[in-house]
C-alpha positions in Angstrom: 27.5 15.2 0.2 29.4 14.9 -2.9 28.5 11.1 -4.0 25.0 11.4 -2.5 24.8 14.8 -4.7 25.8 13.1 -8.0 23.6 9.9 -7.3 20.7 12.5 -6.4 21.2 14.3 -10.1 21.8 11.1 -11.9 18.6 9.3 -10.4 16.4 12.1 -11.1 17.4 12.7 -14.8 16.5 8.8 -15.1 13.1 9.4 -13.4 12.5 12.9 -15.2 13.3 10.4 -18.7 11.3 7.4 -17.5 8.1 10.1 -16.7 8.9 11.9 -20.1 8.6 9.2 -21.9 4.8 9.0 -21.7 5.0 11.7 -24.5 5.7 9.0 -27.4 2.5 7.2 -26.4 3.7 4.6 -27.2 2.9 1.1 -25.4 6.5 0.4 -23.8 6.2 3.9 -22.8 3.3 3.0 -20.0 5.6 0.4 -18.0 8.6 3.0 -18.4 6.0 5.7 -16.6 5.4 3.7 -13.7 8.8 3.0 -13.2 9.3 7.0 -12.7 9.7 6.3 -8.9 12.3 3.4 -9.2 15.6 5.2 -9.6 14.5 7.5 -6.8 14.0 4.9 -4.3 17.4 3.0 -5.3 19.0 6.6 -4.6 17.2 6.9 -1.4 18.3 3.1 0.1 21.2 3.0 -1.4 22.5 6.3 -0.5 20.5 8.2 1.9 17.1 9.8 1.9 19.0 13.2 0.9 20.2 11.8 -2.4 16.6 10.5 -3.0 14.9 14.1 -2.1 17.2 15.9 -4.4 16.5 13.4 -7.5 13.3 14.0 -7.0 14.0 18.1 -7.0 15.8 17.5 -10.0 13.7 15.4 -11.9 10.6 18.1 -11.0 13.0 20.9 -12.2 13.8 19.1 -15.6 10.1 18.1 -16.4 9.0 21.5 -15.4 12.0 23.0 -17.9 10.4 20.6 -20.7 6.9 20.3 -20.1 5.8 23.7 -18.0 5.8 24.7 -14.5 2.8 22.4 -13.3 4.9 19.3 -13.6 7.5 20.5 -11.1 4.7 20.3 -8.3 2.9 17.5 -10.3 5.7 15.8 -10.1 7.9 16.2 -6.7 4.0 15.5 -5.0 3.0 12.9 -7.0 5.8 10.8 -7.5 8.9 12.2 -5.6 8.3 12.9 -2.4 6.0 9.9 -1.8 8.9 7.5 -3.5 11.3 9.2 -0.7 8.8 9.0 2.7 8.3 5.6 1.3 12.4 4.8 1.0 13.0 6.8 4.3 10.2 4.2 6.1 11.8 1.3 4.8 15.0 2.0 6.7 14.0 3.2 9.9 14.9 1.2 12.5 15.2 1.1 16.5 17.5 -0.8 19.0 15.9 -3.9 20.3 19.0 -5.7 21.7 19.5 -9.3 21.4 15.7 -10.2 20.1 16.9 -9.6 16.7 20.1 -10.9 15.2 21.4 -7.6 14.0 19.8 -5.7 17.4 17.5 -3.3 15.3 13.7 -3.8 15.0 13.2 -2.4 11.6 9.8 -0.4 9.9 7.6 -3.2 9.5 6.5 -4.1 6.3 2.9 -4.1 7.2 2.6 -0.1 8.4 5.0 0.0 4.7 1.9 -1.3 2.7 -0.5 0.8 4.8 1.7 4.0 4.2 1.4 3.0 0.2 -2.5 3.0 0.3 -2.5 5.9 2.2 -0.7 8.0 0.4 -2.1 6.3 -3.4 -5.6 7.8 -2.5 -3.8 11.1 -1.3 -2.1 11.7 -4.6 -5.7 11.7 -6.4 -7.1 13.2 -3.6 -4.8 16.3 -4.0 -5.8 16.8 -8.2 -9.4 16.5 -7.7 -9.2 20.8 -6.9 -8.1 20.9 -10.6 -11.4 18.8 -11.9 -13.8 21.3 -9.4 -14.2 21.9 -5.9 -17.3 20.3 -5.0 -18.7 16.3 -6.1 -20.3 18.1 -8.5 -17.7 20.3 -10.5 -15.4 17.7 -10.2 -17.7 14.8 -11.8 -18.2 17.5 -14.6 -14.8 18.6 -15.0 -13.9 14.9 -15.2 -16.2 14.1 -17.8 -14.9 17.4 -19.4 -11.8 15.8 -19.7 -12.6 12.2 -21.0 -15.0 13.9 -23.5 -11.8 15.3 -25.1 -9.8 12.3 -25.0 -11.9 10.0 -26.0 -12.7 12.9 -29.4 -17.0 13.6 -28.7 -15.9 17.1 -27.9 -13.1 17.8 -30.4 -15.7 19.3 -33.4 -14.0 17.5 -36.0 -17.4 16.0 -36.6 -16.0 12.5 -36.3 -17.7 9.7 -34.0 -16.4 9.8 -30.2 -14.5 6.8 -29.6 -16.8 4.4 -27.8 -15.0 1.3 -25.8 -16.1 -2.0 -25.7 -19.5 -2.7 -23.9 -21.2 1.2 -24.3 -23.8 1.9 -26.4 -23.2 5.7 -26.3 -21.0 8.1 -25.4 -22.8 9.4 -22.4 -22.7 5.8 -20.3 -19.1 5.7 -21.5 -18.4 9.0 -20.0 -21.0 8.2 -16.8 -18.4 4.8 -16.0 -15.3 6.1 -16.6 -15.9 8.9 -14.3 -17.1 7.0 -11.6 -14.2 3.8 -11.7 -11.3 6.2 -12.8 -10.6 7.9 -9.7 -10.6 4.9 -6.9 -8.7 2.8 -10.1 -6.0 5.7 -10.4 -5.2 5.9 -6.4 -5.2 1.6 -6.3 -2.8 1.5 -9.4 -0.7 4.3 -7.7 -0.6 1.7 -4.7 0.6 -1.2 -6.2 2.9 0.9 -8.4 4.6 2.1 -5.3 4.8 -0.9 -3.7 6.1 -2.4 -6.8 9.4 -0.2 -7.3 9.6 -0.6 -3.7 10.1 -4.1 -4.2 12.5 -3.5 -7.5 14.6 -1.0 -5.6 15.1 -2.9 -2.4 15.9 -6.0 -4.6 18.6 -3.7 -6.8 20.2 -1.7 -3.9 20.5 -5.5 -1.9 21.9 -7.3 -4.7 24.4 -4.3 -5.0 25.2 -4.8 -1.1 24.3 -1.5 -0.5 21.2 -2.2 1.7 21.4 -1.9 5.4 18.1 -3.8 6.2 17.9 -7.3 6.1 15.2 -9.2 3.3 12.1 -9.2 5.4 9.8 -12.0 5.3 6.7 -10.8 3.3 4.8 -13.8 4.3 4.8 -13.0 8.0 3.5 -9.1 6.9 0.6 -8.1 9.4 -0.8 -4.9 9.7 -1.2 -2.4 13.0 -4.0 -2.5 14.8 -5.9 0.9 13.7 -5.7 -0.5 9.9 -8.9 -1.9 10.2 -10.5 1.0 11.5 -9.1 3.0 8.7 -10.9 0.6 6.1 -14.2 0.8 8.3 -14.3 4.7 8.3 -12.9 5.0 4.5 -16.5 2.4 4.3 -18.4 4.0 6.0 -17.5 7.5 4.9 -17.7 6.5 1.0 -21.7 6.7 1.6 -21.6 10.5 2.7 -22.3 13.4 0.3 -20.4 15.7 -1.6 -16.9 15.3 -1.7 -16.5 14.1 1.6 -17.6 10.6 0.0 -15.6 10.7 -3.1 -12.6 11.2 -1.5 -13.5 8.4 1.5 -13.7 6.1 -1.1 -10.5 6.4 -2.6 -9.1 5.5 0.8 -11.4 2.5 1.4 -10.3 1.1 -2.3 -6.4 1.5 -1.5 -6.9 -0.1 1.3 -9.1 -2.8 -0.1 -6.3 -3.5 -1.9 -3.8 -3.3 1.2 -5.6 -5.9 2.5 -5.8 -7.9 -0.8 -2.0 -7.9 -0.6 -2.3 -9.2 2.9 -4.4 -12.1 1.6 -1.7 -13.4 -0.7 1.1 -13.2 1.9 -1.7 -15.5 3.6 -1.9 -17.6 0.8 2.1 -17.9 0.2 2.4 -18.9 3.9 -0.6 -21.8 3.7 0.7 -22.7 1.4 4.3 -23.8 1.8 4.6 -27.7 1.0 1.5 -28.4 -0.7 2.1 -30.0 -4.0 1.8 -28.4 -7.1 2.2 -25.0 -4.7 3.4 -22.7 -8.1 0.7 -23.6 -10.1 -2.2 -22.4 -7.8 -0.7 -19.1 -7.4 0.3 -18.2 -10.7 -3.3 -19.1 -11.3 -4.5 -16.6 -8.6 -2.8 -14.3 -9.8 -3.7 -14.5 -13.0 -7.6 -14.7 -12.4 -6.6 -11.3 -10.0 -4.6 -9.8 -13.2 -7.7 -10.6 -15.7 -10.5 -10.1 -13.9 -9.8 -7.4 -10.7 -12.8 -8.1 -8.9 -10.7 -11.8 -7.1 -8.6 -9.0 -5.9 -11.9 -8.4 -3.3 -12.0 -12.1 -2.3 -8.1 -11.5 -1.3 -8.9 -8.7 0.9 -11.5 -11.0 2.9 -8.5 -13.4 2.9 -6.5 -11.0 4.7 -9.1 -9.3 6.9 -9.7 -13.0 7.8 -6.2 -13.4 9.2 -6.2 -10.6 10.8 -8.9 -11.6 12.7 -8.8 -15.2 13.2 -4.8 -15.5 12.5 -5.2 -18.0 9.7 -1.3 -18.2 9.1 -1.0 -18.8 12.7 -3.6 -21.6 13.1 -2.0 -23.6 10.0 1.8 -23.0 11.6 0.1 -24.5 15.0 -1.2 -27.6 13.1 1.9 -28.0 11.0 3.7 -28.5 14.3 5.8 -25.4 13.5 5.5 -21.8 14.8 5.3 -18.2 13.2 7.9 -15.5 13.8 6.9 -12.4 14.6 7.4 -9.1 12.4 
């Protein structure tokens, strides 16, 4: 245990730093706080998910030393222990013989993205109790909360800082508490996804990774995903909580599925001329704007009902490997 130990330490004083740094408030420091997860997951592929659970311990224990005890839970459930379950996925694997060249089937990439939105809408899910305990506490203790940030509730007797497109305080304070929420748990998805990528891209390039460089285009997702989005749907118009919290679940996966659209659109793509262009300009118009994001889901829940990928491979004379 002694190399994994040391790795284990190392990583989470990096991730402690790279969370810490949000303190300077400065610009850089934003990208450096979504990184927090990165060197736990290149601990956790690289060396073992032990060395990646006890970064994440230390990391919890040093920000809780700094910052106050809060952080070590806010922390180690927030950031580390989902950054580990995530690593851990990514390198289970189970005989399969000679189907596959190395004789493993590995976690598929799909049920990886699935396990992201899942637990992205958990993690806000689990800090709405400190906002209130009903829909209405916690809408309260929300607005409570931007009030004070944005400086209407601070008694200085200076104007509250209004955002462009509100004409007063109170619609400000109305939107932000509605799109925060579902926005937080969809950034926490595509932030975990993201290191995800990094850290499988650092620990291969290293040598260090076990699994081979899966074919992202060829991602599908299991068969109950769909029924997932339906009831996260479905349950978003119920009362009280019970809907606030359904909806966080529909919107991360929403954007599950929006994922899933652009490993269609990569795929269709493949040989068409001036290929690059169109999807840095896709994602672009997704980056600006959000809402093409939803037209990428309807990609992907296309596919997985019609098998778009599959029907192009068929007329291209080629055929699609399965994940």
């Amino acid at each position: 245990m002694g190399q994994r130990g040391l790795v284990g330490i190392v990583a989470g004083l990096a991730g402690a730093l790279l969370f810490a740094s949000m303190a300077s408030g400065s610009l850089l420091s934003f990208a450096l706080f979504y990184l927090a997860p990165l060197p736990l997951m290149i601990a956790a592929l690289g060396w073992s998910h032990l060395a990646g659970v006890i970064a994440a311990v230390v990391a919890s224990v040093c920000l809780a030393a700094a910052f106050g005890a809060w952080f070590f839970l806010g922390f180690l459930v927030g950031v580390g222990l989902p950054a580990c379950w995530l690593a851990y996925l990514a390198l289970l694997a189970r005989p399969v013989g000679a189907v596959s060249p190395d004789g493993l089937e590995w976690y598929p990439v799909g049920r990886l993205v699935i396990w992201a939105a899942v637990l992205g809408a958990l993690i806000i899910v689990l800090a709405i109790p400190t906002f209130g305990t009903d829909a209405e506490s916690f809408r309260a203790g929300l607005k409570v909360a931007f009030d004070r940030l944005l400086g209407s509730g601070d008694n200085t007797g200076d104007a509250p800082l209004l955002l462009p497109g509100f004409s007063d305080s109170q619609e400000q304070l109305d939107f932000l508490v509605a799109v925060v929420p579902p926005v937080a748990a969809v950034v926490s998805t595509v932030t975990s996804l993201t290191n995800l990528w990094l850290a499988t891209k650092i620990v291969s390039i290293s040598g260090r990774l076990k699994r081979p460089w899966p074919d992202l285009t060829a991602m599908e997702f299991p068969r109950f995903a769909p029924i997932l989005l339906a009831a996260g749907i479905a349950g978003s118009f119920l009362p009280d909580l019970i809907g606030v919290v359904a909806s966080l679940f529909a919107c991360t996966l929403l954007m599950a599925y929006a994922l899933l659209g652009f490993a269609v659109l990569h795929a269709t793509l493949v040989g068409v001329n001036g290929r690059g262009l169109m999807l840095a300009g896709i994602y672009a118009l997704v980056a600006v704007f959000g809402w093409p994001a939803l037209l990428m889901a309807l990609v992907g829940l296309a596919d997985a009902a019609i098998d778009i990928r599959g029907r192009v491979a068929r007329k291209r004379g080629s055929t699609r490997s399965p994940t």
